[in-house]
N, C-alpha and C positions, 0 to 999 in steps of 0.2 A: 421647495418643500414648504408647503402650507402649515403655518400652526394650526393643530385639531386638539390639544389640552393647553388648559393652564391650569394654574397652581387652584386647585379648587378647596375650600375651606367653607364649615358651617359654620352658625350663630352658637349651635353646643361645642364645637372644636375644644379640646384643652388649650389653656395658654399654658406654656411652656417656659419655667423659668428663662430668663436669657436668650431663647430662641425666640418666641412669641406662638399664634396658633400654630396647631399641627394640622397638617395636608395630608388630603386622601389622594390627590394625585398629585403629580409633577408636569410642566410644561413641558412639552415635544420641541419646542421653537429655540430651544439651548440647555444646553449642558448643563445638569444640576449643579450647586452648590453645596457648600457641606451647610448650609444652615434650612438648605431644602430638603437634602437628605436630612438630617435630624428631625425635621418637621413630620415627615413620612414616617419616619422612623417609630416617634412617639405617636405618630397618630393610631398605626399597626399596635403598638403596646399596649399604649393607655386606652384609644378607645374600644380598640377590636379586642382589649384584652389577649394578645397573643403572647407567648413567651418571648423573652429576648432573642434567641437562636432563630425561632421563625419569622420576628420582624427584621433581622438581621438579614435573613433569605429573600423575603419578601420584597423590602425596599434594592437590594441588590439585584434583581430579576428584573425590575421598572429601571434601576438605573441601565445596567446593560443594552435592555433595549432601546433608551436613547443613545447611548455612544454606536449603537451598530449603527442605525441610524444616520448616523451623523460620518460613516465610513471609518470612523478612525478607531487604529488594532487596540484592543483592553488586554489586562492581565487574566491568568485562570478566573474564574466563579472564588475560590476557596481564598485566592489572594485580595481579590477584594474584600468578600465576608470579613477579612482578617484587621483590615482601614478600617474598615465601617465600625468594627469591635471597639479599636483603638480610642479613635474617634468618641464612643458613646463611654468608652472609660474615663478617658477625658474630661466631658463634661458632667459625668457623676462624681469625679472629687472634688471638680469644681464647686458642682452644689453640695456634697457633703460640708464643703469647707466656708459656705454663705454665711455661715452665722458668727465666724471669724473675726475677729476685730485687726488682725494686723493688716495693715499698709500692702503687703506682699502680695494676699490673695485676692484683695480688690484689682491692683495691678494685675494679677494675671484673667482677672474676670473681665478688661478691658480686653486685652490681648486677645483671650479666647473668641471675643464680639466681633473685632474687627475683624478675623480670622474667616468666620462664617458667611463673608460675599464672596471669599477665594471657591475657585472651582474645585471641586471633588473629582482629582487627578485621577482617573484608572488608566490612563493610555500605559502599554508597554513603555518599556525605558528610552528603546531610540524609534516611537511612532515618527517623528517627523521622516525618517531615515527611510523607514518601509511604505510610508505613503507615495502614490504616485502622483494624484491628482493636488494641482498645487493650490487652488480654492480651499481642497480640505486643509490642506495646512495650515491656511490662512486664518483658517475657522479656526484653528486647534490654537493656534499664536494667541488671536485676538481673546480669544474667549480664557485662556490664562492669564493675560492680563485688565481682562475686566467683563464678567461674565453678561453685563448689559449694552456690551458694546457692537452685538450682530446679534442675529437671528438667522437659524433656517429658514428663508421663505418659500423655497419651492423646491421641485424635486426637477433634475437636470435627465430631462428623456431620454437623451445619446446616452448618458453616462447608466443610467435605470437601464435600457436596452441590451449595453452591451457586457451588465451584470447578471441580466436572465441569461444569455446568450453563454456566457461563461459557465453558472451554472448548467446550463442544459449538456454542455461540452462534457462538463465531470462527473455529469449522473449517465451519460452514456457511456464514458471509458470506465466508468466502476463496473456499468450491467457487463462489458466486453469482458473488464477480468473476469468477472464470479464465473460467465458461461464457459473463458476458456477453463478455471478450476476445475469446474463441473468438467467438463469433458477430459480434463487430466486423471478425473478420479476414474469411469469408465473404462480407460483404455484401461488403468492399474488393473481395474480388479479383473478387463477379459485377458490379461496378461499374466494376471494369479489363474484364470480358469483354466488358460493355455499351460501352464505347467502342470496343474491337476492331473489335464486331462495326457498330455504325456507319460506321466507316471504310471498311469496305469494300460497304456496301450503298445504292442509291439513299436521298434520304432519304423517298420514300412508307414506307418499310419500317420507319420509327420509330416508328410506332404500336402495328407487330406487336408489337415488347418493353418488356417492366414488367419493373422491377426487384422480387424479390420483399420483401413486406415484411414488418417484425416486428412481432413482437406488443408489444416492450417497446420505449421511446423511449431509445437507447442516446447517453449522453453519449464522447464520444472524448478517449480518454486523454490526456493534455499529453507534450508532450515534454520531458523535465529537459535543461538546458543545463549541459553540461562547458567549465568555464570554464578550466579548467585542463592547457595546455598545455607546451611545452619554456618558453616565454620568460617564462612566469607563474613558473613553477615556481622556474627560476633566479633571477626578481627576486626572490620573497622570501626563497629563500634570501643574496642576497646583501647583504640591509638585515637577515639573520638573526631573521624573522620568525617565532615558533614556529606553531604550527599552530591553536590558540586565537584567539592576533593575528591569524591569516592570515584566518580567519573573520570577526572582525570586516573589518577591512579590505577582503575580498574584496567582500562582504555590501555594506557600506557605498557600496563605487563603483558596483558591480549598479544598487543603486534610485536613486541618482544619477543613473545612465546610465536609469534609464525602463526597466528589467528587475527584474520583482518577483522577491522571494528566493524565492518557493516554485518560482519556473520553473527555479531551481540547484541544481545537486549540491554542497550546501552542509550540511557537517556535520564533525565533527571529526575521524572518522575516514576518511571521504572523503577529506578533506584528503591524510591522514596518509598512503594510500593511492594517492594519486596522485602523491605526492608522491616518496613511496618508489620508485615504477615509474619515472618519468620521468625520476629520477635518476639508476637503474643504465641502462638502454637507453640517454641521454647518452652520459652516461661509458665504458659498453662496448664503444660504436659508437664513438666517438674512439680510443678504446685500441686495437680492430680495425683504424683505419685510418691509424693514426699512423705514417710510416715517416721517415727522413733518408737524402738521398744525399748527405750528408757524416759525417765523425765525430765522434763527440759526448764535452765535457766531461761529468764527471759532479759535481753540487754537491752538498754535503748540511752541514747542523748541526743540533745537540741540543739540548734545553731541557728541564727539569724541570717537568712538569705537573701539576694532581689529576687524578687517573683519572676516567674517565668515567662509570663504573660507578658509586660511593660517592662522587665528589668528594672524599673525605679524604685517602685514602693518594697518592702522587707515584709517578707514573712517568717514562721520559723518553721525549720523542718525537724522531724526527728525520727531519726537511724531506730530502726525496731528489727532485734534479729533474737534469736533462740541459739544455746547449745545445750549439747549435753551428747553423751556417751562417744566424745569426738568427734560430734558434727560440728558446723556450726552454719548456721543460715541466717543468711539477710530475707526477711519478709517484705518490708515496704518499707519505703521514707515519706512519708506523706508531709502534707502542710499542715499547720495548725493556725490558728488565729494571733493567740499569744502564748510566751513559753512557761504559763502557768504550770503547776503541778496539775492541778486538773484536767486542762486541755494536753498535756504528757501522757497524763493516764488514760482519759479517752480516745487517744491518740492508738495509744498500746493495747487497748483491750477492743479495740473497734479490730485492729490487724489479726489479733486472736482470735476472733470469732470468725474473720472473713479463710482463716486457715482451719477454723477448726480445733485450735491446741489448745485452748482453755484447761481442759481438765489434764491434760499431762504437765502444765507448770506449776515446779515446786521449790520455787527458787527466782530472787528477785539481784539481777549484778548492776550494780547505778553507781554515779560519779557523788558523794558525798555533798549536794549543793543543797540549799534552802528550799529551791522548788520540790527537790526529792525528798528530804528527810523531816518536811514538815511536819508534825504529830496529827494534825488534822487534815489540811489540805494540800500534805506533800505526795506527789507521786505512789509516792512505793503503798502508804497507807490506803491508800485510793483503789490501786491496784488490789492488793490482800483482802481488803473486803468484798472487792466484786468479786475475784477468784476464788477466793477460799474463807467464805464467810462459816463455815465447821471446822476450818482445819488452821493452821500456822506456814507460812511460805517463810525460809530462809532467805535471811535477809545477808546478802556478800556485797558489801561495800566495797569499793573496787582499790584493791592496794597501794595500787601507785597512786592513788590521791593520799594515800597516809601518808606516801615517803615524802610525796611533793609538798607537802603541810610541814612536812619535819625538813628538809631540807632549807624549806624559803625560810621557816623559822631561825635557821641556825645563818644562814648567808643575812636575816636582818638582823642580827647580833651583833655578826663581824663587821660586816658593811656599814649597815644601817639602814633606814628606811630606803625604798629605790625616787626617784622622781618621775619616773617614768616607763612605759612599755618596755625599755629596751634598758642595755647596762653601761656605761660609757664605759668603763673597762675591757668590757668584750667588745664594745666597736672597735677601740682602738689595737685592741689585737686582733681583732680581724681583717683590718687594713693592712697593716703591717707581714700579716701571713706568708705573702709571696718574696717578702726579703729574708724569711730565717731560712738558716741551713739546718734541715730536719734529721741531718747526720751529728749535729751536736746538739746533745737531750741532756740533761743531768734528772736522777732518779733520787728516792728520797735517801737521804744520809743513814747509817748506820745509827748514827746515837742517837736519832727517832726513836728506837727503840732498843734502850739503853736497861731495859729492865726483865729476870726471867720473862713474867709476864707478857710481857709487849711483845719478847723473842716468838711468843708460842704463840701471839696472836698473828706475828707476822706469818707464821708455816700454817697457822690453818689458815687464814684470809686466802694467802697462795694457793694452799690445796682447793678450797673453793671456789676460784677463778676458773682453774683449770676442770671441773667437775661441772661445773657450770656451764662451761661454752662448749664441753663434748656430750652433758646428759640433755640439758634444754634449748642447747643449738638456737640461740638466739639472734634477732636481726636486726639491722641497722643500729639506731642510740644504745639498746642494748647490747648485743655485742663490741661496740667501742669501747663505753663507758671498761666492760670490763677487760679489754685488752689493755686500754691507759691503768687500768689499776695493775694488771700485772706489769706491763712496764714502770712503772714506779716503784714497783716493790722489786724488782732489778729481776725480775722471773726469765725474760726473755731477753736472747743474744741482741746483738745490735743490727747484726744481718735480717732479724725476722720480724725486726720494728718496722710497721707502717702506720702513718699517721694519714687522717683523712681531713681534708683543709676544715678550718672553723665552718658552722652553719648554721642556721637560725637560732638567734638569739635572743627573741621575746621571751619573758616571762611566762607563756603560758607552756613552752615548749621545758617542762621541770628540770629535767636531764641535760638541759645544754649548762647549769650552773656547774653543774657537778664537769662534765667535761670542759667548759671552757679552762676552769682553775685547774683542773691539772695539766693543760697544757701549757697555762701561762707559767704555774711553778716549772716545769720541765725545760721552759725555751725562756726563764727569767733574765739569764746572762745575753739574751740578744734582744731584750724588750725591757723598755724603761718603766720602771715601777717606782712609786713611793715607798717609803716605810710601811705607811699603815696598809696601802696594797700588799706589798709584798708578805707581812707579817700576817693578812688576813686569807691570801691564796696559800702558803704555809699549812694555816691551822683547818682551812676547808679540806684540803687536798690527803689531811692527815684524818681529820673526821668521818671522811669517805670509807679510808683503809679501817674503821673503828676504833683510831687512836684515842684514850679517854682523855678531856680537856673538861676542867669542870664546868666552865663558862656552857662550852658549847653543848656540854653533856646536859646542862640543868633546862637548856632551850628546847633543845630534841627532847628532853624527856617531857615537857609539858606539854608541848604539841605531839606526843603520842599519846599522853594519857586523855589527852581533850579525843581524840578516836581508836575508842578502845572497839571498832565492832569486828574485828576480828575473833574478839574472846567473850562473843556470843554464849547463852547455853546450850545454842545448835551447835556455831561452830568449833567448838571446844571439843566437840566428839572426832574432828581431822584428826586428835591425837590418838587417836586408839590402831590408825593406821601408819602411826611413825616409827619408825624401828630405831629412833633415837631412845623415844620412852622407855623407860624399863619392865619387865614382865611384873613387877612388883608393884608399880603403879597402874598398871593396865590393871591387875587384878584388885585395887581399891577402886577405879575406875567403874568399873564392871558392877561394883557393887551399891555405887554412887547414882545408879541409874535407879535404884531405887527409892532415892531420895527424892519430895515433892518439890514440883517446880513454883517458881516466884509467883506468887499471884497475877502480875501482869508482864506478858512476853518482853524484859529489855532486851534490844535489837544492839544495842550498847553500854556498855559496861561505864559507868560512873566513875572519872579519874580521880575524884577525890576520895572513892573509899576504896578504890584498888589497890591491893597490896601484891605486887608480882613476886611476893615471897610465897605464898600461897601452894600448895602442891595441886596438879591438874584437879585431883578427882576432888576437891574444893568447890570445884565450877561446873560439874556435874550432877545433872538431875533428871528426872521422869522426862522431860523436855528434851534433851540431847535426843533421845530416839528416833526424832521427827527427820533429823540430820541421814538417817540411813532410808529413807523414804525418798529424798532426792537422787540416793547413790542405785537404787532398784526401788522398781513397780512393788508394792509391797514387802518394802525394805525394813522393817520393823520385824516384820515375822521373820523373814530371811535369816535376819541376822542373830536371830537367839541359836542355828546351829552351833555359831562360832563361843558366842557370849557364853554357854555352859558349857563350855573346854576350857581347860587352862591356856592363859595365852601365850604361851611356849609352844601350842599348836595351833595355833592361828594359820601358820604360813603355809600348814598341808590342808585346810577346809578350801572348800569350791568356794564358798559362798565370799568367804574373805577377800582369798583372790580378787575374786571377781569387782568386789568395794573397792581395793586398795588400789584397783587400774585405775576405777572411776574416778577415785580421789583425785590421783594425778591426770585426769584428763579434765577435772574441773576449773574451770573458765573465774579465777577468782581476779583477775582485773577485768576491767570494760575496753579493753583495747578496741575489742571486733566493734563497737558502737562507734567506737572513735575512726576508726577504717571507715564506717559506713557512713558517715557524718563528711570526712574524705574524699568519699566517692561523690557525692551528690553536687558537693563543692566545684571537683574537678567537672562534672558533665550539668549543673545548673542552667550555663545557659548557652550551651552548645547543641545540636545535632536536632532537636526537637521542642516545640515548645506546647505541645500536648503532654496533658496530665498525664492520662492511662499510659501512651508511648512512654512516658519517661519515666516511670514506677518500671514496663519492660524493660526499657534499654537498661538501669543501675544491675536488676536483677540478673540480666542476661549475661553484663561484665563482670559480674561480681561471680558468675559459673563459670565464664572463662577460665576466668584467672585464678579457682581453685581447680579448674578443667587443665590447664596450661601455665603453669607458676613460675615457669622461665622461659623465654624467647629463645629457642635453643631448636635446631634442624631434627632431632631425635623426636621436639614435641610436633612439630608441623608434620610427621613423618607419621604421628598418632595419629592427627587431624583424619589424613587418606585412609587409615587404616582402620578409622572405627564409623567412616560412612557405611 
């Protein structure tokens, strides 16, 4: 094989940081390198001015036709495009990072250099293995270890000959199949005509016709079975099954079930391909048909992730979903640049627009952090001006960042400052786990609560344990949390005690303080404690049940009064739906809406001039109204049928009603942000490393799993029954 190119370059060529000029072709005479390919690469860019993605294609088209060339087997088009990506990612953080002073990235600016003589690997994984011709081999050896050490010189005419030859063989058994098809289709249809014509003629007249026949004994094609539907599809994305696994897996139940694999469309890229379709048509069909006739909170949080792309570098994603009137929907997780408030908000209102919900959101549920609650360039602000620059969005700070503010508060009292992510306390009880006997517990003593008082706070705390885990039917930390309270407070038999082993015990997970101490009070007689341990898991474990301690009372109370945004002027008005309040205060209430609002919107109440001796309708004004605008479309008007009744009839008005579900279906933690932030975690860098796929696949698991919420034969029995 004669060289007919070489590496051709002009006197205009770019030079190429690191690389040097860029080339408009490549030599024929051997295997590109990666410092050839780049050269092409940037030549396609910079000179041809073409996009990345087409000089991506471009130079990848030139290289394949050298490696066929050359005999030896390559990966897909798409898997190389994928190198070559890598590859050009590569040397742009390199030069992002040129103007660097440390030591590091000059070092790796060497590394990268040497790097670019090695050959631009595309053969298959075992090419040596499927090659027959042992020259090619030779070629492929030599040329990985030093791309100037052979040449193609010429083309081998036996071996040329007896690959036209080859070909000619396979383009003749193709033409033989198609014509026997063809002719398998004819007989069918004079075999349909031959019944037609049956039906309608005495049967003496069935001798008259012969079907005609063939000269060749034609076998009938199989029909491949598509195993691969919405409910297939979704399963294994939601046990995150890549597409390799899926095959086995798929395969494996097939011949189980008494269906041979060859009768399945069973291949990798099939897979991969079915997979991809059935995700976006889901997904875009739900998104087409997703609408609310109420108004919708907007949640979202951010997380630091590896990119999908390179898995090395961090980006930040962030969880963007809506509730309201008991829905609740994940929209997108998209990436950001940085986890600025700004880039948060653009983040959020870019997803809004591409849904369409802009103008149904009346209501902002976020995690209490500085990027959100900045005054100028936090999140939420950001948000409320582009949404609702005439109007006011309720701002719901998300609960459980109060409690967990007031918690850590009162554990750095007792404790003290932490030194680290984790607690040594709770490591060492959670080593120890697997030696205590979880049949001897001790519960909190009687003269805990040695006082009327304490007696009656013990029987309500009890009553609302058990009110709690039957009306809000809570999951996992919360429902522990409050089983361990009622075993503490001696509620439940010893037969109906179960304990669930210790588990994560970072700092950011708020709820493992509160459950680690009380199990280490409960199991202290089998685990070695200090004084000051002992004395401090005591006073938490009693703090919990809202034993008053002044120390610990004076800690929790500062760190609630620092987040007072629960006692909004919006959200002040939840009490109009409390059947705690009294009809006597509702009806000051009611009157208090007449009162003018603060000149400017506080989203939070100021600890230091709050006085919680205050009666509600204190905190009530013209403002609170907006709050019944979140609960219905035109919730302001609505709600004056109720408002001009006394509120002793409240509970027979429609319109009431109808608020006081909403209330309780309102979404006042960010939990479902924190789920969605969860998900992305759990499938980042699994199953797909395509953007648009991977915004489908969270959404697709994320319908699952409100489609199918327990792994149970009853839901798989749904699956069949709602194709």
């Amino acid at each position: 094989m004669t060289s007919t190119s070489t590496l051709k370059t002009t006197r205009t060529s770019a030079t190429v940081w690191l690389i040097g000029k860029s080339t408009e072709t490549l030599s024929y005479s051997r295997l590109p390198s990666k410092g050839d390919v780049l050269k092409q690469f940037h030549f396609h860019h910079i000179e041809k001015l073409q996009t990345v993605k087409k000089s991506i294609r471009t130079t990848v088209e030139t290289i394949l036709e050298i490696w066929e060339r050359a005999r030896i087997p390559t990966r897909r088009i798409d898997s190389v495009q994928r190198t070559l990506s890598k590859l050009v990612d590569e040397y742009n953080l390199l030069k992002k990072n040129r103007n660097n002073s440390l030591e590091s990235c000059r070092m790796k600016e060497e590394v990268f250099k040497g790097d670019l003589v090695d050959i631009f690997d595309i053969a298959v994984k075992d090419a040596l293995n499927i090659m027959k011709n042992e020259d090619d081999k030779i070629f492929l050896v030599m040329q990985r270890e030093d791309t100037m050490s052979c040449s193609m010189a010429g083309i081998d005419k036996c071996l040329n000959d007896k690959e036209i030859r080859k070909r000619k063989r396979e383009t003749e058994a193709e033409t033989r199949r198609l014509r026997v098809c063809d002719q398998e289709e004819v007989n069918q249809e004079l075999v349909s005509l031959s019944e037609m014509t049956d039906s309608n003629k005495d049967s003496s007249s069935d001798d008259e016709f012969q079907v005609p026949s063939t000269s060749t004994n034609m076998k009938k094609p199989k029909k491949i079975i598509n195993v691969f539907n919405e409910d297939v599809v979704a399963s294994l994305d939601r046990v995150n099954l890549s597409d390799r696994n899926a095959m086995f897996v798929v395969g494996a139940v097939a011949q189980a079930l008494g269906t041979p694999v060859s009768d399945i469309s069973l291949s990798r890229s099939t897979i991969r391909r079915h997979r991809n379709q059935i995700r976006q048509t889901v997904v875009e069909t739900d998104k087409a048909s997703f609408s609310s006739q109420y108004p919708l909170v907007l949640h979202w949080d951010s997380k630091m992730l590896p990119n999908i792309v390179d898995g090395v570098q961090k980006v930040d994603r962030v969880a963007v979903l809506v509730s309201g009137g008991g829905l609740e929907k994940l929209l997108a997780v998209p990436k950001i640049i940085k986890g600025t408030g700004k880039e948060q908000a653009d983040a959020c209102l870019t997803v809004l627009d591409e849904w369409e919900l802009k103008a149904q959101v009346g209501g902002l549920c976020f995690d209490t952090t500085s990027s959100n609650t900045g005054l100028n360039l936090g999140a939420c602000s950001l948000i409320e001006k582009s949404l609702a620059p005439d109007k006011e969005l309720v701002f719901i700070a998300c609960r459980h960042h109060v409690f967990e503010v007031m918690l850590s508060s009162v554990f750095k009292e007792v404790f003290g400052p932490s030194e680290g992510p984790d607690v040594n306390l709770f490591k060492r009880f959670k080593k120890k786990w697997l030696e205590i006997d979880q049949k001897n517990f001790i519960i909190g003593h009687d003269n805990f609560f040695n006082t009327k008082n304490l007696l009656k706070l013990r029987q309500d705390m009890q009553k609302y344990y058990i009110d709690a885990i039957k009306t809000q039917q809570p999951r996992d930390d919360y429902l522990e949390l409050l089983k361990l309270c009622q075993i503490f407070l001696g509620k439940l038999e010893k037969t109906e005690v179960r304990f669930r082993a210790p588990g994560a015990l970072h700092q950011a997970r708020w709820m493992a303080k509160a459950i680690y101490c009380l199990k280490i009070y409960m199991f202290q007689d089998q685990f070695i404690l200090t004084k000051s341990e002992k004395k401090g898991v005591t006073e938490i474990s009693l703090f919990i049940k809202n034993y008053p301690n002044q120390k610990i009372g004076t800690a929790a109370s500062k760190a609630f009064h620092r987040h007072l945004w629960y006692f909004s002027e919006h959200l002040v008005g939840l009490s109009f739906f409390d059947s705690r309040v009294s009809v006597e205060s509702k009806k000051e209430m009611v009157k208090s809406l007449q009162r003018p609002p603060k000149e400017k919107p506080l989203k939070r109440l100021d600890g230091k001039t709050f006085n919680n001796q205050n009666p509600l309708q204190s905190f009530i004004t013209q403002r609170t109204m907006v709050l019944f605008d979140l609960l219905l479309n035109d919730g302001q008007d609505k709600a004056a049928s109720f408002l001009a009744k006394d509120p002793s009839e409240w509970q027979a008005d429609i319109v009431y009603i109808e608020m006081q579900e909403k209330v309780r279906q309102m979404k006042v933690v960010n939990d479902c942000a924190e789920r969605g932030i969860a998900l992305i975690q759990k499938f980042n860098s699994s199953i797909t490393k395509n953007e648009k796929q991977k915004q489908y696949l969270l959404r697709l698991v994320d319908l699952h799993r409100k489609k199918f919420p327990i792994a149970s034969k009853s839901n798989v029995m749904k699956m069949n029954n709602e194709q």
